[in-house]
ZALUM-934409 format. One record per residue: x, y, z of N, C-alpha, C in turn. Coordinates in steps of 0.2 Angstrom, whole numbers, padded with zeros to 4 digits, always signed. Atoms other than C-alpha are relative to their C-alpha. Layout:
BEGIN
XYZXYZXYZ/...
//
This chain:
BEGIN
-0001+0007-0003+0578+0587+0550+0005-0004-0004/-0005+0006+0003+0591+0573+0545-0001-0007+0001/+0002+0007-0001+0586+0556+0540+0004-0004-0003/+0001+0007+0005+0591+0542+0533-0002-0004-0001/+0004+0004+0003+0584+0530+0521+0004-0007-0004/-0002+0007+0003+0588+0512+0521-0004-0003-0005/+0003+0002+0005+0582+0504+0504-0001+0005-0004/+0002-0008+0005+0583+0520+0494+0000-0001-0007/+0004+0003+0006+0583+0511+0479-0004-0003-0004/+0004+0006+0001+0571+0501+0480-0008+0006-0003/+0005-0004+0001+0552+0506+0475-0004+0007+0004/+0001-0006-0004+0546+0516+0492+0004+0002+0001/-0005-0005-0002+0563+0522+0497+0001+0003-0006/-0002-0006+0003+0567+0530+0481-0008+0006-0001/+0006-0005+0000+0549+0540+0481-0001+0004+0008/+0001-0005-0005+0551+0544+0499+0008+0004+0002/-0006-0004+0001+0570+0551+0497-0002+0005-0002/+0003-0008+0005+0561+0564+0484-0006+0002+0004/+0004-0003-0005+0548+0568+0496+0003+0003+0006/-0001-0005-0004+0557+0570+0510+0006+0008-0003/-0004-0007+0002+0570+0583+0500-0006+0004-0002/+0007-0005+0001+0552+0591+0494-0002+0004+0006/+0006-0003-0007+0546+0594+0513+0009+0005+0003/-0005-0003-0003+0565+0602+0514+0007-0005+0004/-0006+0003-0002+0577+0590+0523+0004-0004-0001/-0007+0002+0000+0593+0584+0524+0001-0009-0001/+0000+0007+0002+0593+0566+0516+0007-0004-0001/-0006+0003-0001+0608+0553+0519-0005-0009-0005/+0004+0006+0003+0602+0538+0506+0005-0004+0000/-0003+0007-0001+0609+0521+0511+0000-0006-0003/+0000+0006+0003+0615+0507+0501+0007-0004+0002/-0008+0003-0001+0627+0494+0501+0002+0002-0007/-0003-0002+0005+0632+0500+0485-0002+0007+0000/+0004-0009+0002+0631+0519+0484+0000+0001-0007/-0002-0004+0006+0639+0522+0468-0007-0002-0004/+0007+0005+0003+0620+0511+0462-0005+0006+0001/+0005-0007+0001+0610+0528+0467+0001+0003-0003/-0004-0005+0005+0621+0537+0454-0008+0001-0006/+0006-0003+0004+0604+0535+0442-0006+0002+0002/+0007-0003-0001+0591+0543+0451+0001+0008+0001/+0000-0008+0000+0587+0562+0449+0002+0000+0005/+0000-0004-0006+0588+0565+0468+0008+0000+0001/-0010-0001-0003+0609+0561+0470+0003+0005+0000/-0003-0006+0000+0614+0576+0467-0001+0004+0007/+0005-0004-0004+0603+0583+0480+0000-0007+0008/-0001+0004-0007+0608+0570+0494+0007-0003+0000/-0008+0004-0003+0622+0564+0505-0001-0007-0001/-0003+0009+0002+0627+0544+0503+0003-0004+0005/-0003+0003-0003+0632+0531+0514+0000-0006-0003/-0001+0006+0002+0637+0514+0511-0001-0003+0008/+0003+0005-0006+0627+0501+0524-0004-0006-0004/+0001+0006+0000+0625+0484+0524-0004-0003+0006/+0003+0002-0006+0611+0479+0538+0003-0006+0000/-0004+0007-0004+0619+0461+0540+0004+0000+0002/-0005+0001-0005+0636+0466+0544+0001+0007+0005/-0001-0007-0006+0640+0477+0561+0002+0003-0002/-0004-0006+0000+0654+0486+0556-0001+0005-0005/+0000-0006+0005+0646+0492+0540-0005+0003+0003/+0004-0003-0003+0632+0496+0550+0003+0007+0006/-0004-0004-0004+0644+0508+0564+0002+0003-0005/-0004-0004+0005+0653+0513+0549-0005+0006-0001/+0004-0001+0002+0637+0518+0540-0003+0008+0004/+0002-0005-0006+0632+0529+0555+0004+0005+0001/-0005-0003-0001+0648+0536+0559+0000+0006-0006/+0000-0005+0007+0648+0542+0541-0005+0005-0001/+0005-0002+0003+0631+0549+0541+0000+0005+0007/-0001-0006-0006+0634+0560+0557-0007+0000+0004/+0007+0000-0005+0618+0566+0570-0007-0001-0005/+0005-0001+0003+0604+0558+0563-0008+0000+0004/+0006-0004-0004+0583+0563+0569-0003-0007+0001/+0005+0006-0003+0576+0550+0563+0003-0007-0007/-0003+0006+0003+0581+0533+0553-0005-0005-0003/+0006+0003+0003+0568+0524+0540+0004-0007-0002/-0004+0004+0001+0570+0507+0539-0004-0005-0006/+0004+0002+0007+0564+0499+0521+0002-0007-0002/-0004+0005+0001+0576+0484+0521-0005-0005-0001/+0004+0006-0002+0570+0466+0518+0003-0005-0005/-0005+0007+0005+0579+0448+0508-0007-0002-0003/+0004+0004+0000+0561+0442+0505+0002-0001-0010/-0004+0004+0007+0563+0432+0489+0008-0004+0000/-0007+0003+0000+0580+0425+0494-0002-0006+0004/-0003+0006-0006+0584+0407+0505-0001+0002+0006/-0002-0003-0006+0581+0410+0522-0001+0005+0003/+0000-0007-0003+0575+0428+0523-0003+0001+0006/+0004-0001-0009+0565+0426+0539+0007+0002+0006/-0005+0001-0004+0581+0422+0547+0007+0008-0002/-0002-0007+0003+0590+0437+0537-0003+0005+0002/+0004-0004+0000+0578+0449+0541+0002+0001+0007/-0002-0002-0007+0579+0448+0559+0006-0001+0004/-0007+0001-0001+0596+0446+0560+0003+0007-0001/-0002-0008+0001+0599+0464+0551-0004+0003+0005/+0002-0006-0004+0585+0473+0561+0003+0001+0007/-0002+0001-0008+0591+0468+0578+0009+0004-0002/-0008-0003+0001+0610+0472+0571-0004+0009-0001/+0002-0008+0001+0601+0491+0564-0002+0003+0006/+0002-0004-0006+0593+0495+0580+0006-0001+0003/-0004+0001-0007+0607+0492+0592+0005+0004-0002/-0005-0006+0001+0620+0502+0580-0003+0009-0002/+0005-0006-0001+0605+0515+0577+0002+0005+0008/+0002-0002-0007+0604+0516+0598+0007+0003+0002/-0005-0004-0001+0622+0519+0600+0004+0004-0005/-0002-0009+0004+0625+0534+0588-0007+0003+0001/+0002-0009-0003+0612+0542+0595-0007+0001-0004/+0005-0003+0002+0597+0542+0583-0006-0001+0004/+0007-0002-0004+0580+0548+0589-0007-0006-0001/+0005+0004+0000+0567+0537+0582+0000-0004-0007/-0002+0005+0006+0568+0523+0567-0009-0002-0003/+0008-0002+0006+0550+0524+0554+0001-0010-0002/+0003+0007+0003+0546+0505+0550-0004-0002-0005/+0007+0003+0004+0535+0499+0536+0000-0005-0003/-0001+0009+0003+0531+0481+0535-0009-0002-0002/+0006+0002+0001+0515+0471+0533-0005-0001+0007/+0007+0004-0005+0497+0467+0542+0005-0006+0004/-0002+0003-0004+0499+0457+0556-0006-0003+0005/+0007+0002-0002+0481+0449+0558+0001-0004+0005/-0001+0005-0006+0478+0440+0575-0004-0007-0001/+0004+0006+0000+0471+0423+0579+0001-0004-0008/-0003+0002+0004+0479+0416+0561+0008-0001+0000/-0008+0003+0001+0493+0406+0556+0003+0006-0006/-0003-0008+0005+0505+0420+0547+0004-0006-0005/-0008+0002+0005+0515+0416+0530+0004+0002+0002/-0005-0002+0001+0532+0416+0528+0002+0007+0002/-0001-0009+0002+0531+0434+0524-0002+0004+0002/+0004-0002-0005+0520+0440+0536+0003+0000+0007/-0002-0001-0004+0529+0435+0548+0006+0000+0003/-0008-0005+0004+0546+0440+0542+0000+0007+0003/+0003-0006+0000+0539+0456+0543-0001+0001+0008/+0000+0001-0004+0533+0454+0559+0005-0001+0007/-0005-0001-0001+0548+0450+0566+0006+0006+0001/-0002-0005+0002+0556+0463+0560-0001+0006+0003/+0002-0003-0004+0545+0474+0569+0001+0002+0006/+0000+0001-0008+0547+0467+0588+0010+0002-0003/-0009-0002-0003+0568+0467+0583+0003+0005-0001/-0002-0007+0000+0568+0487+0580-0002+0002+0006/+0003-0002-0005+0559+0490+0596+0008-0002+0005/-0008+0004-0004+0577+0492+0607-0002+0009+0006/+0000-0004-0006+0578+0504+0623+0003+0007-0005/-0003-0003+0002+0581+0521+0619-0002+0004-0007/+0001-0002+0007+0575+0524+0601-0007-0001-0001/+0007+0000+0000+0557+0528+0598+0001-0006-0007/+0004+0002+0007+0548+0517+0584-0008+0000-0002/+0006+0000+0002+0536+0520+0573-0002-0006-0006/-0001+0005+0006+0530+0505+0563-0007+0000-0004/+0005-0001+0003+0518+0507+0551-0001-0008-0005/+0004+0005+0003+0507+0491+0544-0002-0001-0008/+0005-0001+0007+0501+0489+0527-0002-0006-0003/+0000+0005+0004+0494+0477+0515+0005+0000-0007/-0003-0001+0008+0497+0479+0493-0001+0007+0000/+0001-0008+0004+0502+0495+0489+0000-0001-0008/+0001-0002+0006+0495+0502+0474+0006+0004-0004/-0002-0007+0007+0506+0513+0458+0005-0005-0001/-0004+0004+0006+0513+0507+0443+0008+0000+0002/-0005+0004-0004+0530+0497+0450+0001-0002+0005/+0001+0003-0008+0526+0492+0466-0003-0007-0003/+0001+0006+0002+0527+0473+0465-0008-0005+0000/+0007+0001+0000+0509+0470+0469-0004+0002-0006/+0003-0004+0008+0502+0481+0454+0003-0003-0004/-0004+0004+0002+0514+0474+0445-0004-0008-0001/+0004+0005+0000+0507+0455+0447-0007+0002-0004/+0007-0001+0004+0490+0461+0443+0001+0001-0006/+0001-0002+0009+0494+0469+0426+0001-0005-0002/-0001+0003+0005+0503+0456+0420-0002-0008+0001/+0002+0004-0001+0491+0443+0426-0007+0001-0003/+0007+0000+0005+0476+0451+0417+0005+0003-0005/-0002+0000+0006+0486+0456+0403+0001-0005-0006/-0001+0003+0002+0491+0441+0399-0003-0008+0001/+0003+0005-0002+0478+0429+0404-0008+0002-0004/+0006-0003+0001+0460+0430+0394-0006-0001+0005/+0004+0004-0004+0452+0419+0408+0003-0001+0005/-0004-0002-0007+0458+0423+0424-0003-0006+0006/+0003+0004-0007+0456+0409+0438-0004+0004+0005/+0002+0000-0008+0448+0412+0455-0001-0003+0006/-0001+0002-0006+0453+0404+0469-0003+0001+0006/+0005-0002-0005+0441+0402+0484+0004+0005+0004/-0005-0004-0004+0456+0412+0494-0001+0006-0002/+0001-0007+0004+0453+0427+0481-0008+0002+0004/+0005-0002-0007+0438+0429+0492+0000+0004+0005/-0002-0003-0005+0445+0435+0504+0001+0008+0001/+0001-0009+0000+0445+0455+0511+0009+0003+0000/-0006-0004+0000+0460+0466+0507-0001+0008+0001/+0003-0011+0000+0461+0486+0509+0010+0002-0002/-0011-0005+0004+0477+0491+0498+0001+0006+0001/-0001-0007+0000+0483+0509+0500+0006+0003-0005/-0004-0003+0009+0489+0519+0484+0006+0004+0004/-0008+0000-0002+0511+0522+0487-0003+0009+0003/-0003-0005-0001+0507+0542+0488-0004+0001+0009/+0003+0003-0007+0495+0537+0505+0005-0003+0003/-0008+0003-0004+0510+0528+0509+0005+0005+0003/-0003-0005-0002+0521+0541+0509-0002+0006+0004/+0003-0003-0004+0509+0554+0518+0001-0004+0009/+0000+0004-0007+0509+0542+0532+0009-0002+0001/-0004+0006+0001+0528+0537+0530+0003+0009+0005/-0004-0008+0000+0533+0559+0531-0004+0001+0007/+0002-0001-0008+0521+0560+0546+0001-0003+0006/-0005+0002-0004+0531+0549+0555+0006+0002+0003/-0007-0005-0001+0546+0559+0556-0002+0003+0008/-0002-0005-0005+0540+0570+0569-0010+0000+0007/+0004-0001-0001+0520+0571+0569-0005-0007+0006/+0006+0005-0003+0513+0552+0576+0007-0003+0004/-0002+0002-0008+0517+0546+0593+0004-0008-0002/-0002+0006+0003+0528+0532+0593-0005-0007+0000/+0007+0006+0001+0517+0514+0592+0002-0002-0007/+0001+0002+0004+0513+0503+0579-0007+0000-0002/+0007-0004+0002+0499+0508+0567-0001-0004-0005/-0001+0006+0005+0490+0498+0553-0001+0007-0004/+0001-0006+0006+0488+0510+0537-0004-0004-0006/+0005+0005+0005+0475+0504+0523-0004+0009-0005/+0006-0001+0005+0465+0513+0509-0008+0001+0003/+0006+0001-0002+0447+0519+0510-0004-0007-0002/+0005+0007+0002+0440+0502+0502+0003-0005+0002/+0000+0007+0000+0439+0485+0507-0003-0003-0006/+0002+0001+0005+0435+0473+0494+0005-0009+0000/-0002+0005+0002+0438+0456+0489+0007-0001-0003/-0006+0000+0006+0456+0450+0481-0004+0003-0008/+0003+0000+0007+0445+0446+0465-0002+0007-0002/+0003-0007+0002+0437+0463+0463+0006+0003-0001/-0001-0006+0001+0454+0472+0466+0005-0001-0009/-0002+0002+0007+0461+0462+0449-0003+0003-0004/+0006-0003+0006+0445+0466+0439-0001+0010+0003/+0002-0006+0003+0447+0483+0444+0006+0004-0003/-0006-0004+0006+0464+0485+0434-0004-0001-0007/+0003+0002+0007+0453+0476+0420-0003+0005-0002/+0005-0002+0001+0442+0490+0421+0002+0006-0002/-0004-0007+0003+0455+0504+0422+0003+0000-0006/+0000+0001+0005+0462+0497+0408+0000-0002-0005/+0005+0000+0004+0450+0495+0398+0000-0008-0005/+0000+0006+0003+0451+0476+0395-0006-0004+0002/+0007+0005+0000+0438+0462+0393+0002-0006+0001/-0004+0009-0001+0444+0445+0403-0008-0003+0002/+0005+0002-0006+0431+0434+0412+0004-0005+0005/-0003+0001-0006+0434+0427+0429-0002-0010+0001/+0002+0006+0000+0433+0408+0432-0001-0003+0004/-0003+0002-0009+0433+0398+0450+0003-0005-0001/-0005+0006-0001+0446+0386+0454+0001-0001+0007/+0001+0002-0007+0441+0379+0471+0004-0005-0001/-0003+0006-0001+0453+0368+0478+0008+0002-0001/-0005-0001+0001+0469+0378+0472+0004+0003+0005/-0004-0001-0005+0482+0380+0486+0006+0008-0003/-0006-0004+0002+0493+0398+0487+0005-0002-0002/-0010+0002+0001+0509+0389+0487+0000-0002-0007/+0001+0002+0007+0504+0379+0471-0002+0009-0009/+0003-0006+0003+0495+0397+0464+0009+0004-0001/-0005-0004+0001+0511+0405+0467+0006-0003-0004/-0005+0002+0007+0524+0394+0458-0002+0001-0007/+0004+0000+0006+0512+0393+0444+0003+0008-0006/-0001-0008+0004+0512+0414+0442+0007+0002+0000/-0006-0003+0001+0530+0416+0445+0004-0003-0007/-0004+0004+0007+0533+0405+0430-0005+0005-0008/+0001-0005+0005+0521+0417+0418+0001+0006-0002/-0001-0008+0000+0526+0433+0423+0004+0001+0002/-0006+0000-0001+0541+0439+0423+0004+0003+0007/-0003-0001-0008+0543+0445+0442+0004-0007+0002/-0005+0005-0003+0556+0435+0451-0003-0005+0001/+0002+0007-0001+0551+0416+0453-0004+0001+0010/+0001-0002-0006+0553+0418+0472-0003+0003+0004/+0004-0005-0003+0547+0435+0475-0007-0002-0002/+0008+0000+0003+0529+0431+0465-0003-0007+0006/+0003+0008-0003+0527+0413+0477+0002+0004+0008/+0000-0001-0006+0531+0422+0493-0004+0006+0001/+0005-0005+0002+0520+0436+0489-0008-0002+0001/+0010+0003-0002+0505+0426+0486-0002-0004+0006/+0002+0003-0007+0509+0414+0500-0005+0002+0004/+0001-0003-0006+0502+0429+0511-0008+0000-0002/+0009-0002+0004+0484+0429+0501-0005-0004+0004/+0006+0002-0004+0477+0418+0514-0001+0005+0005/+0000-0004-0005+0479+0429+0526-0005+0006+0000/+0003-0005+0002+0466+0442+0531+0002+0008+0000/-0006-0006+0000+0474+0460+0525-0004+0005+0000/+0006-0005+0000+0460+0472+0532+0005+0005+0006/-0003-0004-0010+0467+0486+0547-0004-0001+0005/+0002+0003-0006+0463+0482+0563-0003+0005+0005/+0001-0007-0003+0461+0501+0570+0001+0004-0008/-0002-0008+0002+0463+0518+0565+0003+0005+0002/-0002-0004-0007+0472+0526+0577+0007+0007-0004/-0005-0002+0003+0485+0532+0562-0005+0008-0003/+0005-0007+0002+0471+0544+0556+0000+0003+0007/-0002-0005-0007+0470+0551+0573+0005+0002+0001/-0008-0001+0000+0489+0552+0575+0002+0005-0006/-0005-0001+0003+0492+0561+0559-0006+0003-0007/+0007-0001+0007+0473+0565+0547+0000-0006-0003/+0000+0004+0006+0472+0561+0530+0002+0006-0004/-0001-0007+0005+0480+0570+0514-0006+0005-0004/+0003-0004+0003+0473+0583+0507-0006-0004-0006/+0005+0006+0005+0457+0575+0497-0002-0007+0001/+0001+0007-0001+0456+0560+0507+0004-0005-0005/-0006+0007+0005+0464+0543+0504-0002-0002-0004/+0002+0003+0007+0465+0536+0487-0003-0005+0000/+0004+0006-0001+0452+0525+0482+0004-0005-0003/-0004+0003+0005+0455+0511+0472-0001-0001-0009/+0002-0003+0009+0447+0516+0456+0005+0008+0001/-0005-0008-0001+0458+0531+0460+0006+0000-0004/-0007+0002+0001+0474+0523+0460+0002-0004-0005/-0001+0003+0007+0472+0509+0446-0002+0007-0007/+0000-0003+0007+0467+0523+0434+0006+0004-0002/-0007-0004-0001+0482+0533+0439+0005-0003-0001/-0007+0005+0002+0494+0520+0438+0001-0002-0007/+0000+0004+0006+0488+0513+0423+0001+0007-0005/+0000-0005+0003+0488+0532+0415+0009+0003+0000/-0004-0001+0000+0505+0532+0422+0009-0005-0002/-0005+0008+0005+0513+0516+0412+0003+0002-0007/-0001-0004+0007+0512+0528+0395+0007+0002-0001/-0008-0004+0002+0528+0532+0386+0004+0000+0004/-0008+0001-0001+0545+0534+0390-0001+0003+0011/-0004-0004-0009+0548+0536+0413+0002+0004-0001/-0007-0003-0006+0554+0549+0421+0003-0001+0006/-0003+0001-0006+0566+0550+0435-0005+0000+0005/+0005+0001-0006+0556+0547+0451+0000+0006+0003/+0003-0006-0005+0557+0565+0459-0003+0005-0006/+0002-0006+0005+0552+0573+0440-0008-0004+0000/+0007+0003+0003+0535+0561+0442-0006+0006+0003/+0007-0004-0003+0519+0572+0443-0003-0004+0004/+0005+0003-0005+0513+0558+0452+0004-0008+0003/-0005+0006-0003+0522+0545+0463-0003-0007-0004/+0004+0008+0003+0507+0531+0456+0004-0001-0005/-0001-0001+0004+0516+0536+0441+0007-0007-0001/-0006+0002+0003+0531+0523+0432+0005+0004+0003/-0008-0002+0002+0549+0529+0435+0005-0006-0003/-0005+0003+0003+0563+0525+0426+0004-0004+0004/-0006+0006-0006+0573+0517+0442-0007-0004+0000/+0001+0007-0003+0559+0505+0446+0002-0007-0005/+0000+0005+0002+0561+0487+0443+0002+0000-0006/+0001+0002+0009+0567+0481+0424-0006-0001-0004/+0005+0003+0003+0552+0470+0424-0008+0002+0002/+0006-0006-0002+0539+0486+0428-0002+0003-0006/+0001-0002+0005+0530+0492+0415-0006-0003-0004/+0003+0003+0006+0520+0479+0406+0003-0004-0005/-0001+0005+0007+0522+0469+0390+0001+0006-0005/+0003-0003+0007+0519+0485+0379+0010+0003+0002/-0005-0005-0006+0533+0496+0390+0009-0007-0002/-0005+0006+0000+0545+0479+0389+0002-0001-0005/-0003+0003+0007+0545+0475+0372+0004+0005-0003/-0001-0005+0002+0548+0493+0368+0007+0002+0002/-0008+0001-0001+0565+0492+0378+0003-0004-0004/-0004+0004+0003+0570+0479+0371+0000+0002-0009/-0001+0001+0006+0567+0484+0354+0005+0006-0001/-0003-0006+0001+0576+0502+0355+0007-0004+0003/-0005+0001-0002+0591+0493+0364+0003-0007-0004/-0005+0004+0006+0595+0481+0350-0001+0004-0006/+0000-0002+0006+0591+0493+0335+0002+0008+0005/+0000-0007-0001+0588+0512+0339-0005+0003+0002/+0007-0002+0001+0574+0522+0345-0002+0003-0004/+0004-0002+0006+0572+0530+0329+0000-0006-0004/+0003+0007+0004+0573+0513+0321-0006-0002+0004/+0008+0002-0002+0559+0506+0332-0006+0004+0000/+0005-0006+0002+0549+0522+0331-0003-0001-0004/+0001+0004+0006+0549+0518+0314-0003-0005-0001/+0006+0008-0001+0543+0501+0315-0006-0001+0005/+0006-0003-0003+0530+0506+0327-0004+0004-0006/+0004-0004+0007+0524+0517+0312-0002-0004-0006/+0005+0004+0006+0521+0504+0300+0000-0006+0002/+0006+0005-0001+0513+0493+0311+0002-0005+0004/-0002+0003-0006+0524+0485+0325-0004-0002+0005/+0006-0003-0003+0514+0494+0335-0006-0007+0003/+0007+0003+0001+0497+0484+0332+0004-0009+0002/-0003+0009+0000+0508+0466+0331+0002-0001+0006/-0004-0001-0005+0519+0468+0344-0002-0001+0005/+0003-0003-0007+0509+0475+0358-0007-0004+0002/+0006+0002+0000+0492+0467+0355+0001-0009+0003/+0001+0008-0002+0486+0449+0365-0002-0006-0004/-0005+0003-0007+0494+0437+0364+0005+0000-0001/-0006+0000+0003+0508+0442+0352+0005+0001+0006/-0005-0002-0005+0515+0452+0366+0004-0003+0008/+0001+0004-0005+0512+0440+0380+0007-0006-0004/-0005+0007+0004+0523+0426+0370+0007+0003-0001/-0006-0001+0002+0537+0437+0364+0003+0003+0006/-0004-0003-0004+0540+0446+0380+0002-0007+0007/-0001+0005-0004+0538+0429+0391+0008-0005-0003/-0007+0002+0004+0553+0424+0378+0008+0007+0000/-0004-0003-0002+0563+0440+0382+0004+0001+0006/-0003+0002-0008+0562+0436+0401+0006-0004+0003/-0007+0004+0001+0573+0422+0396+0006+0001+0001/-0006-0002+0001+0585+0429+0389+0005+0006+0003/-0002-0008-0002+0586+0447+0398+0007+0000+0004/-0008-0001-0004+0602+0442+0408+0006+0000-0005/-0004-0001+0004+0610+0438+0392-0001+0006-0003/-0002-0007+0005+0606+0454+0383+0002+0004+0006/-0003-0005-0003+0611+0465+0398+0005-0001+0003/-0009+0000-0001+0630+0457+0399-0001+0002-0007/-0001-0002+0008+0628+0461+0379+0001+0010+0003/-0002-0006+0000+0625+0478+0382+0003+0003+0005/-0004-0003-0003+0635+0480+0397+0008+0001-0003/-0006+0003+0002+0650+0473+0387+0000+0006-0007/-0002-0006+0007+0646+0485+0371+0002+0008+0004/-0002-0006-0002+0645+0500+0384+0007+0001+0003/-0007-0002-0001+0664+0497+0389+0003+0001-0007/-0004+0000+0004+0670+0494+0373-0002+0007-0004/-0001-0007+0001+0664+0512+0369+0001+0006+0004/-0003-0006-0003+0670+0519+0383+0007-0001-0001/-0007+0000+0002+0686+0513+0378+0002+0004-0007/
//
């Protein structure tokens, strides 16, 4: 089969590019930048095109270049940008109409829940949007639902650690009350690869075997790894305000962390099952969520690898995010790209290590690195010409 994968650099499309070359098929990875997938293991091992969903002709182009495709996954999305609701379905409506006339078969969707009888966030209903303007004459869709995915660089897992990492006394917001059912990234993928061929077109919710309170699934990173916070209540604390707050202590995007929580009122449970009928469950049933946080957190250790060398999708890669990893992971870049890894090694050995990494030295010195990070990576982009000169 021959697919192509809009967002291939991103967290799910780079894990599901190397899945689908695992199941055997013929991968066309789409960016508006191609030469930008040059660092991920899989490049060598896939075709490229260069697409830009907002404008048409890169969109026809993008098609034209990519020859007869099966099926077309569409991972796109501006969220954390000005305007993205209006971006978002401006691209999908332009992808399906150039999708329908080259001919591809059916286009794979994965947005968020889309709870009835409530007022939707921003980003809910972005998503949402973007749903109904892939649905066009002629092209099956299959749109797959979810809440937070779980594993270590997915933005959601992310927020958690580095809000109990760096917090000894964790708020709780009446809102955190509220019911979630996350599903661990390689549950995603199972359902994303069964699409291709196996479940009927429709829109499906997909969820984790637990429900469970926001608050509980916080405490149960604390639990995976192995920290000791206490929980506080803060009734009367508004998402919108919650969210600027966290985007100012942790180094995720300002934008992306307040458009993110916004969605926290919202109830993020599935609504059916109908995706388990259409398609099972992986081998050993779906990953719980003491499952997934051990495994993510087990997968933050040491140096990444490439995204298709990970034994385990939960696991880190080196492509995700800069600001993936943690405080320990963070500091520890920064420290080998202004000295050496065998200088920092060294300094780790006689006792960095313990300074550095431990609460709340790490928390202070990394929330000071966040600052700077755009200055040190024109530094080090500026030292990499002048030694390739």
């Amino acid at each position: 089969m021959k697919v192509l994968v809009t967002g291939a650099s991103g967290y799910i499309g780079s894990r599901l590019v190397a899945a689908l070359l695992d199941e055997g098929d013929t991968v066309v990875a789409a960016s508006r930048n191609p030469d930008s997938l040059k660092v991920f293991d899989w490049w060598d091992d896939v075709e490229s095109c260069a697409l830009d969903a907002s404008d048409q002709e890169s969109l026809h182009g993008a098609f034209e270049a990519a020859g007869d495709i099966d099926v077309a996954y569409y991972l796109v999305h501006a969220i954390g940008q000005s305007d993205y609701r209006a971006q978002d379905k401006r691209a999908a409506e332009q992808f399906a109409r150039a999708a329908a006339a080259a001919g591809v078969k059916r286009i794979v969707y994965l947005g968020g829940f889309v709870p009835g009888d409530e007022e939707l966030s921003e980003h809910l209903a972005s998503r949402a949007d973007v749903g109904e303007a892939l649905d066009v004459e002629g092209v099956d869709l299959v749109w797959l639902k979810a809440a937070i995915v779980l594993g270590a660089g997915s933005t959601s897992y992310e927020m958690l650690r580095y809000l109990a990492d760096r917090l000894l006394v964790l708020p709780l917001p009446t809102w955190l009350s509220h019911p979630v059912q996350p599903i661990a990234v390689d549950d995603v993928l199972f359902y994303l690869l069964a699409s291709r061929s196996t479940v009927p077109a429709g829109a499906y919710d997909i969820g984790g075997p637990d429900v469970v309170p926001y608050r509980d699934l916080l405490f149960a990173y604390v639990d995976a790894a192995g920290l000791t916070r206490v929980g506080l209540p803060a009734p009367g604390v508004p998402t919108g305000l919650a969210g600027r707050v966290i985007g100012k202590i942790i180094p995720i995007p300002d934008a992306l962390a307040e458009d993110l929580v916004g969605s926290l009122h919202n109830t993020m449970t599935t609504s059916e099952q109908r995706i388990v009928d259409a398609a099972g469950e992986p081998e050993g049933g779906r990953t719980t969520i003491r499952d997934a946080m051990h495994r993510s957190v087990q997968g933050s250790v040491g140096t990444p690898p490439g995204v298709r060398a990970l034994k385990d999708p939960l696991r880190l890669a080196v492509t995700d995010a800069a600001w993936s990893g943690g405080d320990e992971l963070g500091i520890r870049r920064y420290g080998v790209a202004a000295s050496s890894g065998q200088t920092w090694s060294l300094l780790e050995s006689l006792g960095a290590r313990k300074l550095l990494y431990s609460w709340p030295v790490a928390a202070v010195v990394r929330t000071n690195l966040d600052v700077v990070d755009g200055v040190s990576d024109r530094a080090r982009s500026v030292i990499r010409r002048v030694r390739g000169n």
